[in-house]
C-alpha positions as CSV (number, residue, x, y, z in Angstrom):
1,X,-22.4,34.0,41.0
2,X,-19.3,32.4,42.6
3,X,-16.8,33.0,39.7
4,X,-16.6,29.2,39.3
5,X,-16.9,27.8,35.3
6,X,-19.3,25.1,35.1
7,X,-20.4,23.5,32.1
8,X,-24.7,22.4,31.6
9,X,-24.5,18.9,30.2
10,X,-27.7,16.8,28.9
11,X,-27.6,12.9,30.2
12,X,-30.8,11.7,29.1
13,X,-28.3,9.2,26.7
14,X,-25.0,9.1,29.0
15,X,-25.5,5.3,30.0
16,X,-24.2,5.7,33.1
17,X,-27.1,4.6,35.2
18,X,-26.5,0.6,34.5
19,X,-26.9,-1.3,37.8
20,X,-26.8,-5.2,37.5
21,X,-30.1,-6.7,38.5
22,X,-28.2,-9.5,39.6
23,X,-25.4,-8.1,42.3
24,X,-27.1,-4.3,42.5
25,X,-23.8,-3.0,41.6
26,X,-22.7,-0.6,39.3
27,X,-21.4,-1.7,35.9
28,X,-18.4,0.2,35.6
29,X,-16.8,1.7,32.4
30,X,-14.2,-0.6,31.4
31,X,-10.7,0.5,30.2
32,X,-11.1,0.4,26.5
33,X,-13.7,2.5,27.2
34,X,-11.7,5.1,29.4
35,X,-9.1,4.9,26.6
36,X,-11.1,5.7,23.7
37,X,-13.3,8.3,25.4
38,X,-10.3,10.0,26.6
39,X,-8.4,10.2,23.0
40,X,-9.6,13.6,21.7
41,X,-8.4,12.8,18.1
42,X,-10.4,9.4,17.8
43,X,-13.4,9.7,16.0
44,X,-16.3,8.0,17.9
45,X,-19.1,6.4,16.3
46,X,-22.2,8.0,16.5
47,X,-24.1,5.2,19.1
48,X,-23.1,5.2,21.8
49,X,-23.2,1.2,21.9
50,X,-20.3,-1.2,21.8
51,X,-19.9,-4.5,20.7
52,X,-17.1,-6.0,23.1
53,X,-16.2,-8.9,21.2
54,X,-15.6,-7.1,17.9
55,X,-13.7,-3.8,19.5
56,X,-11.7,-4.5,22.7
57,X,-7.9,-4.4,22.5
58,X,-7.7,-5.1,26.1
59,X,-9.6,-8.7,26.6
60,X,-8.9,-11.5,24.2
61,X,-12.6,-12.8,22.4
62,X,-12.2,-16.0,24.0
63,X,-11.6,-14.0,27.8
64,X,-14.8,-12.1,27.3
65,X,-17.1,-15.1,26.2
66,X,-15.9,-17.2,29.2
67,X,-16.7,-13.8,31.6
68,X,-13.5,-12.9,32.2
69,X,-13.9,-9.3,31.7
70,X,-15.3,-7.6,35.0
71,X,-17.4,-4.6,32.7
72,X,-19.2,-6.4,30.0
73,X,-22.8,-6.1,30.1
74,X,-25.8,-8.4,28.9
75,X,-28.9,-7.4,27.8
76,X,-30.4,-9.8,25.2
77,X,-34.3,-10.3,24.4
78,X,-35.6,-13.5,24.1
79,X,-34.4,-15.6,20.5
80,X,-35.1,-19.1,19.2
81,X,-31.7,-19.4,20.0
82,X,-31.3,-17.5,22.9
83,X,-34.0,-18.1,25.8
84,X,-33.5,-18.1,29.6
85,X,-34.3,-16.0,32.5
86,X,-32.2,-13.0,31.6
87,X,-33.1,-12.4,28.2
88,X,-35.3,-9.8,29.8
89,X,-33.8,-6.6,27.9
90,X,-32.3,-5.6,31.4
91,X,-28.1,-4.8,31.4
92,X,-26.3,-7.4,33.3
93,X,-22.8,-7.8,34.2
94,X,-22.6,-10.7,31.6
95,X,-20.1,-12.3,34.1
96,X,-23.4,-12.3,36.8
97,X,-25.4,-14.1,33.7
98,X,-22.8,-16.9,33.3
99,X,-22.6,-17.7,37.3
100,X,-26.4,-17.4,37.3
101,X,-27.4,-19.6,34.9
102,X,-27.5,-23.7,34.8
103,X,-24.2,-25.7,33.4
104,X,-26.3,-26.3,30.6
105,X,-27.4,-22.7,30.0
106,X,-23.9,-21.1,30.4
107,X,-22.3,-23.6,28.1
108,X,-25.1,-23.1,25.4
109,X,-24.2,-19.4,25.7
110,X,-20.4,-19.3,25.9
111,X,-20.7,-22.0,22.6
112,X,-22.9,-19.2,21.1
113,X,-20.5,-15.9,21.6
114,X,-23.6,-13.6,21.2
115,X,-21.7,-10.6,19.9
116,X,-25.0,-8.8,20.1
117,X,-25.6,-9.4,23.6
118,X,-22.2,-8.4,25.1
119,X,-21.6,-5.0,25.5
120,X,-21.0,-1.9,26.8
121,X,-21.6,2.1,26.3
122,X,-19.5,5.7,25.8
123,X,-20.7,7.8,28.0
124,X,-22.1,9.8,25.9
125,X,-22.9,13.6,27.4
126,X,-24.1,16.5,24.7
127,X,-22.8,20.0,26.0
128,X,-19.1,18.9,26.2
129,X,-18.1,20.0,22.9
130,X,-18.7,23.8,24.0
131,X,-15.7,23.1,26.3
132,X,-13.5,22.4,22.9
133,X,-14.6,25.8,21.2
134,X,-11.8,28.2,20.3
């Protein structure tokens, strides 16, 4: 009706809704995300899940582990390993988990590097590839 092209996307799996229980904020797409969502050519994998500590360019390993990185998100069930008040399956800002958690606790899970736990999402929306159509 107004002339205007708009495109119908589907965000059922976009990821974009994360707020951290802890500081009620948003957890923001972080830059490696930006940068690899933004490159048309590179081929995406087909989750939608990322494993910080084993694909970010922009943080060193050791930077992320130690909370460093303002965009990494928690979310961890409980392990043998693994048990304390977040591992709730809730996404954290995995920096909120570290300042939340006793000395104890936060050493036990920096020593541990949980490569499972710390991550983050594309922003996955279905409908944009009609936008790409020749």
């Amino acid at each position: 009706m107004t002339n205007i092209p708009t495109a119908t996307l589907d965000t059922i799996n976009s990821r974009c809704s994360d707020r951290c229980p802890i500081c009620k904020k948003w957890i923001q797409f972080c830059d490696q995300v930006i940068e690899d969502f933004s490159d048309i050519d590179k081929k995406l994998n087909s989750k939608s899940e990322i494993k910080c500590l084993e694909v970010c360019t922009i943080f060193k390993k050791e930077d992320i582990i130690n909370g460093k990185c303002p965009y990494s998100k928690y979310s961890r069930n409980k392990t043998g390993k693994i048990n304390h008040k977040f591992t709730d399956s809730l996404h954290y800002h995995y920096k909120c988990v570290l300042d939340n958690l006793s000395k104890e606790e936060r050493e036990k899970l920096i020593q541990i590097g949980d490569s499972t736990a710390i991550k983050t999402h594309y922003p996955y929306y279905a409908g944009l590839e009609m936008l790409f159509k020749d």
